[in-house]
C-alpha positions as CSV (number, residue, x, y, z in Angstrom):
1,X,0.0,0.0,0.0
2,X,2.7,2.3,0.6
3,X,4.4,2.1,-2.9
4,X,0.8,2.5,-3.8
5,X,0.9,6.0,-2.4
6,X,3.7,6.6,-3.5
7,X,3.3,6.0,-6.6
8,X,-0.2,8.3,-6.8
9,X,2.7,10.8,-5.3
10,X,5.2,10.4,-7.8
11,X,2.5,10.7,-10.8
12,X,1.2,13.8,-9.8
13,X,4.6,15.4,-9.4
14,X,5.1,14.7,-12.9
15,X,1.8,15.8,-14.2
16,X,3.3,18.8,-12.5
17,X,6.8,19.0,-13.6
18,X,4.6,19.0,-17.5
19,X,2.1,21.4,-15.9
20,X,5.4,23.7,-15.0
21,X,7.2,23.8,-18.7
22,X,4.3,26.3,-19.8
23,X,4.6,29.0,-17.3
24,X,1.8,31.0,-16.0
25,X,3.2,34.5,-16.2
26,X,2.3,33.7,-20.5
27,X,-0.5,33.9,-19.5
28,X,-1.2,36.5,-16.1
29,X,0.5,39.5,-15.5
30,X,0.6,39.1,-11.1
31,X,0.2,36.2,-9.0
32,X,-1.4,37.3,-5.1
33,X,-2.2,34.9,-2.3
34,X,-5.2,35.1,0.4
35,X,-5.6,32.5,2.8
36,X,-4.8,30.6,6.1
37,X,-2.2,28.5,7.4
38,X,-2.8,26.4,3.8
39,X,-1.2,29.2,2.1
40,X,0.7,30.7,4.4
41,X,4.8,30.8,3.3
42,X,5.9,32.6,6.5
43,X,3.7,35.2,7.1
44,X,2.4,34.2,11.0
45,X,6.0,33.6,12.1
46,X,7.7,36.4,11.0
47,X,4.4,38.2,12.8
48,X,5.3,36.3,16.1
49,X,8.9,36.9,15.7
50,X,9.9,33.4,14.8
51,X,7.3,31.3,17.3
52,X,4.3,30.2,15.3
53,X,4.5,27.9,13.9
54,X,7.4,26.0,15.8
55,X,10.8,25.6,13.7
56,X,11.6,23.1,13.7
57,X,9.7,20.5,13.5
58,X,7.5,22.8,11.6
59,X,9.8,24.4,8.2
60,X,11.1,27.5,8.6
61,X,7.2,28.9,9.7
62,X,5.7,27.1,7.3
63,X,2.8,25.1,8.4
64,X,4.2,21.8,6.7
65,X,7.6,20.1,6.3
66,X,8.7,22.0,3.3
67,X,7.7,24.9,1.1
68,X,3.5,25.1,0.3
69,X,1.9,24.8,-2.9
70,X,2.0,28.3,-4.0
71,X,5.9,28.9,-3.5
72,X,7.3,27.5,-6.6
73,X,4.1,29.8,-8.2
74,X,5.7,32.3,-6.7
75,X,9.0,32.4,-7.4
76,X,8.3,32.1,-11.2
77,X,6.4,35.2,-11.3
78,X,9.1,37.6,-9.0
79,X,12.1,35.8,-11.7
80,X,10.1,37.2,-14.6
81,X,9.6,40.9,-13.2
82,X,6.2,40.4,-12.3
83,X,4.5,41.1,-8.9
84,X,3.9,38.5,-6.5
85,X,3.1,38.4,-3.1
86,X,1.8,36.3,-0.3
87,X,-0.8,38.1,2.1
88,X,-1.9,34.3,3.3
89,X,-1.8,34.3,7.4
90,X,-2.4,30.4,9.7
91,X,-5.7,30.9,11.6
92,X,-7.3,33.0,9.2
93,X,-10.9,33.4,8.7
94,X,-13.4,34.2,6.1
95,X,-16.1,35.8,8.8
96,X,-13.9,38.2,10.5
97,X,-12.5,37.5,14.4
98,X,-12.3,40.6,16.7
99,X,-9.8,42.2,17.7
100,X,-7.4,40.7,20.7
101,X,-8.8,42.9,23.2
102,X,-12.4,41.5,22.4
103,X,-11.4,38.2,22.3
104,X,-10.0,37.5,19.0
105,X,-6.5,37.3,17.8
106,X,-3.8,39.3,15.3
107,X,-4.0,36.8,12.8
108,X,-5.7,39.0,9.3
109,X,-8.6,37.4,7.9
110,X,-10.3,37.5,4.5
111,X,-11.4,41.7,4.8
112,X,-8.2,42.8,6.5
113,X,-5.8,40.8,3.7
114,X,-7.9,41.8,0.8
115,X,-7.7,45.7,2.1
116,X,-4.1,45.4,2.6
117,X,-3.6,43.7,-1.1
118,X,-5.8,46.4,-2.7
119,X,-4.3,49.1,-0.8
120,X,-0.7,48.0,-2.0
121,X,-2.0,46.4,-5.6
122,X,-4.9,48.5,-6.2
123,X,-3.5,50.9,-9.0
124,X,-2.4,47.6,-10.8
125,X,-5.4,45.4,-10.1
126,X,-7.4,48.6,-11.9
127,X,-4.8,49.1,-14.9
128,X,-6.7,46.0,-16.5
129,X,-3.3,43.9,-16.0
130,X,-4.6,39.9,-16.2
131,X,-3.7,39.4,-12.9
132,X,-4.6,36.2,-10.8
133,X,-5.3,36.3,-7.1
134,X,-5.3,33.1,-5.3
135,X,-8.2,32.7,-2.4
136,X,-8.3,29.7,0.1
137,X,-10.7,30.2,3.2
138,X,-12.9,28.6,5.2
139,X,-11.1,25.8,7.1
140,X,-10.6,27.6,10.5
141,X,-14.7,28.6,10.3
142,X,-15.4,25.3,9.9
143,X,-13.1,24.2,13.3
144,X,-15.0,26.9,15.1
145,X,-18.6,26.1,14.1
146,X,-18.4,22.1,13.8
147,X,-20.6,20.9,16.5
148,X,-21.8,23.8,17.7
149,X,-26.4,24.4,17.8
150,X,-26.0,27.0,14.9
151,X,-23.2,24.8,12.5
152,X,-25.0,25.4,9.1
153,X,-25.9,29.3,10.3
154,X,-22.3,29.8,11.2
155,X,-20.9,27.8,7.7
156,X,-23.5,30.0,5.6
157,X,-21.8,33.1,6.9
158,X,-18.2,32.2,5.9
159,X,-19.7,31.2,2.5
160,X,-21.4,34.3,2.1
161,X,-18.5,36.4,3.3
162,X,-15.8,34.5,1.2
163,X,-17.9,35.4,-1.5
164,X,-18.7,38.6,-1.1
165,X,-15.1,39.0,-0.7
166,X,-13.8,37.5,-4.2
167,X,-16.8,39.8,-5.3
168,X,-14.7,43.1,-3.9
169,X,-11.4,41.5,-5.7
170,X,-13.0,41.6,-8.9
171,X,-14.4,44.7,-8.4
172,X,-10.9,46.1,-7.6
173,X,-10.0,45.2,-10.6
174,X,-9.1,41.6,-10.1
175,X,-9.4,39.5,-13.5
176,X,-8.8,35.9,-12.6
177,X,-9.4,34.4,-9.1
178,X,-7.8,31.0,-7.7
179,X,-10.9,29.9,-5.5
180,X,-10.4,26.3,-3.4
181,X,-13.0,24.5,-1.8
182,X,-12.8,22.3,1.5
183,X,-11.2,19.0,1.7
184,X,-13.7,16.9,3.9
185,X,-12.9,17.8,7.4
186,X,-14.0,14.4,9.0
187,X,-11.0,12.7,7.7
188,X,-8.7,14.6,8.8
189,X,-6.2,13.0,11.5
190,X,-8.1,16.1,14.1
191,X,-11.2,14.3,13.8
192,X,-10.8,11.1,11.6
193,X,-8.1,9.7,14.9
194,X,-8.5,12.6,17.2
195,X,-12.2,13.0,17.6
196,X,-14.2,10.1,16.0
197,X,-17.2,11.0,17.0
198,X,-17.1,14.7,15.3
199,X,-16.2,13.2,11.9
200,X,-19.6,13.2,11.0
201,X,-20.1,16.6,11.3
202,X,-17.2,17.7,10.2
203,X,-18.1,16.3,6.7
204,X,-21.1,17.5,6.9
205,X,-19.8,20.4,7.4
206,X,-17.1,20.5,4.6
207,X,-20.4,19.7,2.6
208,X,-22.5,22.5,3.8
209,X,-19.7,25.1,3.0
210,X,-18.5,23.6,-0.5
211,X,-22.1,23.5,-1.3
212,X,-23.3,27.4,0.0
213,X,-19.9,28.7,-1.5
214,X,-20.3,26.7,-5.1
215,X,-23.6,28.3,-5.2
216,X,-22.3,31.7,-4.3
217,X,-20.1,31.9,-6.7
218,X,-22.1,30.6,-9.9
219,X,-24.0,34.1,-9.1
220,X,-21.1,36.2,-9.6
221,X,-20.4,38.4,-13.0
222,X,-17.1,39.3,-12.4
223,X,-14.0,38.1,-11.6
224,X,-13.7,35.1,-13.4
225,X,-13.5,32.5,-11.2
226,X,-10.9,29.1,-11.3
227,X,-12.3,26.6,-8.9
228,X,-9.7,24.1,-7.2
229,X,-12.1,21.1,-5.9
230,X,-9.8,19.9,-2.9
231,X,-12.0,16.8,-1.9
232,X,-11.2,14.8,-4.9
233,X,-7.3,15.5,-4.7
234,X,-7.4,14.1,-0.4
235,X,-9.7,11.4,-0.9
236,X,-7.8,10.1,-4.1
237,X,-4.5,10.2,-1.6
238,X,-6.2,9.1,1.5
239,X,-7.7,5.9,-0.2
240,X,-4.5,4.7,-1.2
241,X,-2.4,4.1,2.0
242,X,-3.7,3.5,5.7
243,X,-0.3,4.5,7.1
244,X,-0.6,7.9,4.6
245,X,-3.5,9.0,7.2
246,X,-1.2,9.2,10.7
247,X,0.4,12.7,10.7
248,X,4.2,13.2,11.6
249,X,4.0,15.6,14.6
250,X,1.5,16.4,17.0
251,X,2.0,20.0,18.0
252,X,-0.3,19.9,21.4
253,X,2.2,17.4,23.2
254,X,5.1,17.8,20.6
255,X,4.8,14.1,19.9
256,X,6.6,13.4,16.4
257,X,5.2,10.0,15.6
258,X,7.1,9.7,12.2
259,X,10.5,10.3,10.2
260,X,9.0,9.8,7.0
261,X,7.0,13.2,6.0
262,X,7.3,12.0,2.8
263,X,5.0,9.5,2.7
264,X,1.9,10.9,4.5
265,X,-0.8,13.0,3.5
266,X,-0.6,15.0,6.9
267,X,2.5,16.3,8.3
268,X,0.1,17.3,11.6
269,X,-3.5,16.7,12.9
270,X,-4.5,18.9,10.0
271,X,-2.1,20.5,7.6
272,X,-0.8,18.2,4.2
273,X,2.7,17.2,4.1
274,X,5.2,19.1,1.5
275,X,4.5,16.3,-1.0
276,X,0.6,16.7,-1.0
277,X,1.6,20.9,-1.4
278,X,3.3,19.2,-4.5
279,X,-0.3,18.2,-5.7
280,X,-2.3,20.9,-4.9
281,X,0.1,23.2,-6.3
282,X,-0.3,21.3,-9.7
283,X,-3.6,21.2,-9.6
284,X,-3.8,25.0,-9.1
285,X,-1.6,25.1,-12.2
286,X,-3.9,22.8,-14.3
287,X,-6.9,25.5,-13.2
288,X,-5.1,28.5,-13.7
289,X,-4.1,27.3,-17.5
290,X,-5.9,28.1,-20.3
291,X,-8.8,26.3,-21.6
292,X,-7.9,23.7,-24.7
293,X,-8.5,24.8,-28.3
294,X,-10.7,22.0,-29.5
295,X,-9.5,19.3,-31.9
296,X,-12.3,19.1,-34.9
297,X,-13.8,15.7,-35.1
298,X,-11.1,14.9,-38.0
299,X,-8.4,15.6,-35.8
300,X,-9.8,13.4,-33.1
301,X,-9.7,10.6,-35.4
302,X,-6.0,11.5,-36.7
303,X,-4.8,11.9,-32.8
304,X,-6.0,8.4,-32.1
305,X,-5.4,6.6,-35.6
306,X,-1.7,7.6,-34.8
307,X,-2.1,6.5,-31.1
308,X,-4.0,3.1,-31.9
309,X,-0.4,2.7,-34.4
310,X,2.0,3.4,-32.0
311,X,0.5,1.5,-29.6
312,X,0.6,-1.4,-32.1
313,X,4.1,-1.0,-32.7
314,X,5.4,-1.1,-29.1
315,X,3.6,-4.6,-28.8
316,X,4.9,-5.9,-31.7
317,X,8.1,-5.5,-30.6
C-alpha cells in the first residue's frame, strides 16, 4: 500500500513537472495569495517573531515540512519581473475574528488581507493587467462552528463572506481568481483519529460550506473564477495508503510519531505534508491554465489513428 501512495505521489509530481514547462506568467500578469495556514509561506511567524508555527519541527514557519503549494508559483512570477506576493496568514478566517482585546486574535482574515492587497495592488489590479489572485478560506470557520447548535448558520456566513469577498477582488480590478474549496474535514487526523465522533459533522460540514460557496459563486459576473475542488485531490491520496493517514507531529504534546514526512498525507492533525503541497500546487496550475482549443472531429480521429499505431508497434516489438 505504501508504494501505492507513492506512486499516486510520484504521478502527480510529474503531471506537475509538465504542468510547469508552460509557465503562468504567458499567460497572467501578477500572482497574489489570500488565505490561512494552507497558504501561508511565513507570514504568521515572522508576525510572532519566529514562534508560530514551531521551527523546527514545523519548516522554517511554514505550516508543513517544506515549502506550500504556492511557492514554486511564486518564485516564477518575481524571476520574470512580475509582482507576487503572499498576504496568506495560519488561523485565518473568512467571517472576520475581533480584535485581541475582544477576544480574537492578530491573525488578518479575509477583509483585512484583501484591504491590505488592494491598498498596495490596487493601482495595478485597476490598470486591466490579467492578474490572478489566489483565495483559500474557510477551514478555520469550519473548526470553530463544527458541532456547535447553529453549525450550518455559522458555515452560511463564511460562504457568504468569502464570496462577497472575491466579489470586492473583482471589483478592484481583479481579472482571474484562484478559488479552493474544502477537503472533507471528518477525515482529517483532528477528527478522523482525534475525535471520531465529530467526523460526521465535520463532513457535513465540509459539505454544507462547498455546497453554500459553489452556489455563491455561480452568481457572480465578475472576476472570473478558477475553482480548485480539494476533496477529490485528499480522498484520491487518502484511499491509497492507511499509514498515509497518521500525521508526523503532533504540535499539542510535541509528539513526532514519524520520520517519514514524505510518505503521509498529513504532516500534523490537519495540515498536508510538503508532498501533498506538490499536488495541490499542480492542480492549481492545471486550473489556472488556459482552456484547450478543441481538436475538430477529423483531428480526433488522426490523434487516435496515430495512437492506436504506436501502440501497435510497441507490442509488436
Amino acid at each position: 500500500m505504501r508504494s501505492l501512495m507513492l506512486g499516486l505521489l510520484a504521478s502527480v509530481a510529474v503531471g506537475c513537472g509538465a504542468a510547469r514547462s508552460a509557465s503562468l506568467t504567458q499567460d497572467y500578469s501578477s500572482f497574489l495569495v489570500l488565505g490561512d495556514s494552507l497558504s501561508d509561506n511565513g507570514n504568521l511567524y515572522a508576525a510572532t517573531g519566529g514562534t508560530q508555527p514551531q521551527s523546527p519541527p514545523y519548516f522554517d514557519g511554514r505550516f508543513s515540512d517544506g515549502p506550500v503549494w504556492n511557492e514554486a508559483i511564486l518564485a516564477e512570477f518575481a524571476a520574470a519581473g512580475l509582482p507576487a506576493a503572499n498576504r496568506a496568514f495560519g488561523g485565518a478566517r473568512a467571517v472576520s475574528n475581533p480584535a485581541p482585546g475582544a477576544g480574537g486574535d492578530i491573525v488578518p482574515d479575509l477583509e483585512e488581507q484583501s484591504a491590505l492587497l488592494i491598498g498596495r495592488a490596487g493601482a495595478a489590479l485597476a490598470a486591466g493587467g490579467r492578474d490572478a489572485v489566489s483565495v483559500w478560506f474557510g477551514a478555520n470557520d469550519a473548526f470553530a462552528a463544527i458541532g456547535a447548535a447553529d453549525q450550518d448558520a455559522r458555515l452560511d456566513a463564511a460562504a457568504a463572506r468569502l464570496v462577497d469577498g472575491i466579489g470586492a477582488l473583482g471589483a478592484a480590478g481583479a481579472e482571474t481568481v484562484l478559488v479552493f474549496t474544502l477537503p472533507d474535514l471528518g477525515r482529517v487526523p483532528r477528527y478522523a483519529l482525534g475525535a471520531p465522533d465529530l467526523a460526521p459533522l465535520a463532513t457535513e460540514a465540509t459539505a454544507r460550506f462547498n455546497g453554500a460557496l459553489t452556489a455563491g459563486l455561480a452568481g457572480l459576473e465578475s472576476p472570473e473564477v478558477r475553482i480548485v475542488e480539494a476533496a477529490p485531490v485528499f480522498d484520491t491520496l487518502l484511499s491509497s495508503d492507511l499509514e498515509g493517514r497518521i500525521p508526523c507531529f503532533l504540535p499539542v504534546t510535541g509528539d513526532a510519531l514519524c520520520d517519514d514526512p514524505d510518505e503521509r498525507v498529513f504532516f500534523d492533525a490537519v495540515h498536508p505534508s510538503e508532498r501533498v503541497h506538490g499536488v495541490i500546487e499542480a492542480e492549481a496550475r492545471r486550473a489556472l491554465a488556459p482552456a484547450p482549443v478543441p481538436i475538430p472531429a477529423g483531428g480526433i480521429l488522426l490523434v487516435t489513428g496515430l495512437g492506436l499505431l504506436a501502440g501497435l508497434r510497441r507490442f509488436r516489438r
